[in-house]
N, C-alpha and C positions, 0 to 999 in steps of 0.2 A: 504493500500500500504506500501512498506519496500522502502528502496532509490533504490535498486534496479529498482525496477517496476517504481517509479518517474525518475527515468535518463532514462527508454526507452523510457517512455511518451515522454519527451522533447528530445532526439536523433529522435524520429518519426517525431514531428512537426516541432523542430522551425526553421532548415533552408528551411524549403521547402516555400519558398517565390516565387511567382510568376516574371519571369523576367519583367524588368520596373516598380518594384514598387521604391516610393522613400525614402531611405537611412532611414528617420526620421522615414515613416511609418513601416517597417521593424526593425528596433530598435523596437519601440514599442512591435513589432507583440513577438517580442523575449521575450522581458522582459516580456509579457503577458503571455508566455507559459509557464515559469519557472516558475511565479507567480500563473499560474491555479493549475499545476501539483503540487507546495507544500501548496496549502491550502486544495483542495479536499483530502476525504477520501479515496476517491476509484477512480481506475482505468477507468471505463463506465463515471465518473460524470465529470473526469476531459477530459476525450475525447468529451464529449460532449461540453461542455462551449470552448472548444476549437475549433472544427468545428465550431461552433457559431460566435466564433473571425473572423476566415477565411469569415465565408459569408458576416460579416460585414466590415470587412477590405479589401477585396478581390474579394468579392459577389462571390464566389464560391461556388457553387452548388457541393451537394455530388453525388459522381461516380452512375450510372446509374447500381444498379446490375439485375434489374429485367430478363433482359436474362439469365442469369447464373443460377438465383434461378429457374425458368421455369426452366433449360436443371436440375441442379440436382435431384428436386421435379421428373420429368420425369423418370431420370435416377434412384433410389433410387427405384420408383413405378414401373420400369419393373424387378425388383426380388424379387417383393412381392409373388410369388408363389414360387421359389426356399426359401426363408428366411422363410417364416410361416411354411413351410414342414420342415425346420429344428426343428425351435420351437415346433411345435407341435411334434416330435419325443424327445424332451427331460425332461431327467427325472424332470426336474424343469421347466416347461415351461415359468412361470415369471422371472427367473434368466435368463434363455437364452434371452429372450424378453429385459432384462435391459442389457445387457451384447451389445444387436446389437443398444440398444439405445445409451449406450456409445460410440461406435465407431461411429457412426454418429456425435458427437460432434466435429469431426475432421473438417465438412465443416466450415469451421470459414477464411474465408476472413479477417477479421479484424484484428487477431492474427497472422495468419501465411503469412509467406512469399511466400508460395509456397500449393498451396493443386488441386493434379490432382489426376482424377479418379483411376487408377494407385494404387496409396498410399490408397485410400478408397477401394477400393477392396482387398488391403493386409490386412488390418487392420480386414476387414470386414471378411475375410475368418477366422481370429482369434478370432475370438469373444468370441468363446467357453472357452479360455482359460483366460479371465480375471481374476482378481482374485478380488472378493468384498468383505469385509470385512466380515465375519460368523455374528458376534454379532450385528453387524447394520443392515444386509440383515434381521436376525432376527428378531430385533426388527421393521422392517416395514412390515413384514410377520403375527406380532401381532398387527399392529396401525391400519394396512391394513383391515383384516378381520374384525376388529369389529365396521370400520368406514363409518358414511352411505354417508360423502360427502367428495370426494377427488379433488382439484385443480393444475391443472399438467400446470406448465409454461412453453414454449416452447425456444427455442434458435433457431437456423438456417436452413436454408432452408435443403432440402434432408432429416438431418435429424430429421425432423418434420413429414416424414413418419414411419419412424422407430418408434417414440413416438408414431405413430397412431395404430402401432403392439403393442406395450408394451400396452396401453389405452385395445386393445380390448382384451388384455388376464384377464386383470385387472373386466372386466367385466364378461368376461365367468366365471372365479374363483366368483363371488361377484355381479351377474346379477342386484339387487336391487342398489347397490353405483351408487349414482349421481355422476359423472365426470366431470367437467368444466374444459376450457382448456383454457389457455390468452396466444396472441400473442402479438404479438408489435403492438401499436397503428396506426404508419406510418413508411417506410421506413427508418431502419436503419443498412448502411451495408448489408450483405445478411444476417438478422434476418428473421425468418419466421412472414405475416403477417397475415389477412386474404386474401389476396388473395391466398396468398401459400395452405392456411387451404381448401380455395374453390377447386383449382388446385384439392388436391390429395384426396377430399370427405371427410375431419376430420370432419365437420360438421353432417355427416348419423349416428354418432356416438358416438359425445358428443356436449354439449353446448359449442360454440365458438365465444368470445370476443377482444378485440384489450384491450392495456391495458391503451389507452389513451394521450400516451406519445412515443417522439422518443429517446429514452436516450435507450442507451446497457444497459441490465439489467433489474432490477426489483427495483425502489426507490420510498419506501412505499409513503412519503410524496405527493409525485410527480400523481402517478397513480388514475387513474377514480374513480368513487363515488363505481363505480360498481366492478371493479376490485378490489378496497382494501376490498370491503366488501367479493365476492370471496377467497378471499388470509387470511382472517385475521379470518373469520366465518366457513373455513375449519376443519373438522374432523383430515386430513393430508394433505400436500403437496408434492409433486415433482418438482424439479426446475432445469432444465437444464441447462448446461454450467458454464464454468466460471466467467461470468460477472453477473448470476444471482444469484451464493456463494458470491460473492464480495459485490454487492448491500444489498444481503437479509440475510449475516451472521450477526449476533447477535439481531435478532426477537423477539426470545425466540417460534416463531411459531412450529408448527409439522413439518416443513422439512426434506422431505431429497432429498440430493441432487446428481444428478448423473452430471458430465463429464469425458474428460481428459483432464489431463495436458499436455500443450500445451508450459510453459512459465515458464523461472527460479523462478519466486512469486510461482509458484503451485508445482512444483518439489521440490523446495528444502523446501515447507513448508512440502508436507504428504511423503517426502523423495523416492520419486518413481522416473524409467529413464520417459522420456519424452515423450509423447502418451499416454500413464498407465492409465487406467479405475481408478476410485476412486466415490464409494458411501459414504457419509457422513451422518450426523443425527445432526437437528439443536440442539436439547436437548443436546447431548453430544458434542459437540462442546462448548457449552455454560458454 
């Protein structure tokens, strides 16, 4: 995190105090968030310890999104035959595949202020034109092909289908590569879990895990026996979203990473306007 990303953390939480708490618990609750936000590393860790606070000071229960992740899983899955007919008509059909993965990174409740279908269908009609880096697209076009086990972490609902298109070109190109695929352990935000995975059939298609844990992200320490072995015993990985560059940047693992940027920390670090597709590579990052 830069102070930037720390002062939104705490502009997010710390007056949102429930009416009738009292005055000294409230103090507290404040001091605590400013306190989370400047010891955690990252962004996902210190949101995490901080709903934590809330349920214990507040017993507040996190917002119910599973409606939501239903209607987009749905929504996303009835243009799976307009979206694969484009893929399959282009001259790069894994580039285009990564290209509509990106923009699915937009459904992100926790980030944004505002995200209707609307703005995902613009986005989505653009897809084509992202722009991914030549030399990084590259070099996972060569980690790709010559690796027999790839581990693809997923981010949020909706577009967890779209990762299910990108997964099955990933296969047709490299029929032999085992695929594993980890979700979020239990409900966090609208992250995809498995039920999401069950919803839209990622299961017919690759091996499908929870990762053990509710924290945004991916933090190694944290996650299942099963999962780090997944994540850590991979040939290459794929890691979606934001919160899983945040958690999982400095590995040293075969990553790369697709989102958008969504948030002045990620705009103003790979200098792009705001939405912008952005593939990364843990090696040259490091």
């Amino acid at each position: 995190m830069n102070e930037v990303c720390r002062q939104c953390i705490i502009d997010k939480f710390r007056d949102r105090i429930p009416d009738g708490t009292m005055e000294e618990t409230a103090q507290d609750y404040r001091e605590s968030v400013v306190r989370i936000a400047n010891e955690e590393e990252t962004g996902p860790e210190a949101a995490f310890y901080i709903r934590q606070l809330r349920k214990n000071l507040f017993g507040e229960e996190a917002f119910d999104y599973s409606g939501i992740k239903r209607h987009y899983n749905a929504l996303v899955l009835s243009k799976e035959k307009e979206i694969t007919e484009k893929i399959a008509a282009a001259d790069d059909r894994i580039l285009r595949a990564m290209q509509y993965a990106m923009t699915g990174n937009f459904v992100d409740f926790g980030a944004l202020d505002s995200v209707t279908e609307e703005q995902l269908w613009n986005l989505m009609g653009k897809a084509d034109g992202i722009k991914i880096n030549e030399s990084v697209y590259q070099a996972f076009r060569k980690e790709f092909l010559k690796a027999r086990t790839l581990t693809y972490i997923t981010d949020n609902c909706g577009e967890v289908v779209l990762d299910m298109f990108l997964i099955r070109e990933l296969k047709r190109v490299s029929p032999d590569l085992q695929v594993s695929v980890i979700v979020r352990g239990a409900p966090v935000a609208n992250d995809a879990t498995m039920e999401d995975a069950m919803q839209i059939g990622l299961p017919e298609i690759a091996y499908v895990i929870g990762n053990g844990t509710k924290t945004d992200g991916t933090i190694l320490k944290n996650v299942s026996e099963e999962a780090h072995r997944l994540i850590t015993k991979a040939d290459i990985l794929i890691a979606k979203g934001q919160a899983n560059y945040e958690t999982l940047r400095g590995c040293g693992l075969n990553v790369f990473y697709l989102f958008m940027c969504k948030c002045h920390l990620f705009t103003e670090r790979f200098q792009v306007p705001q939405f912008s597709g952005v593939m990364a590579w843990e090696i040259e990052e490091c």
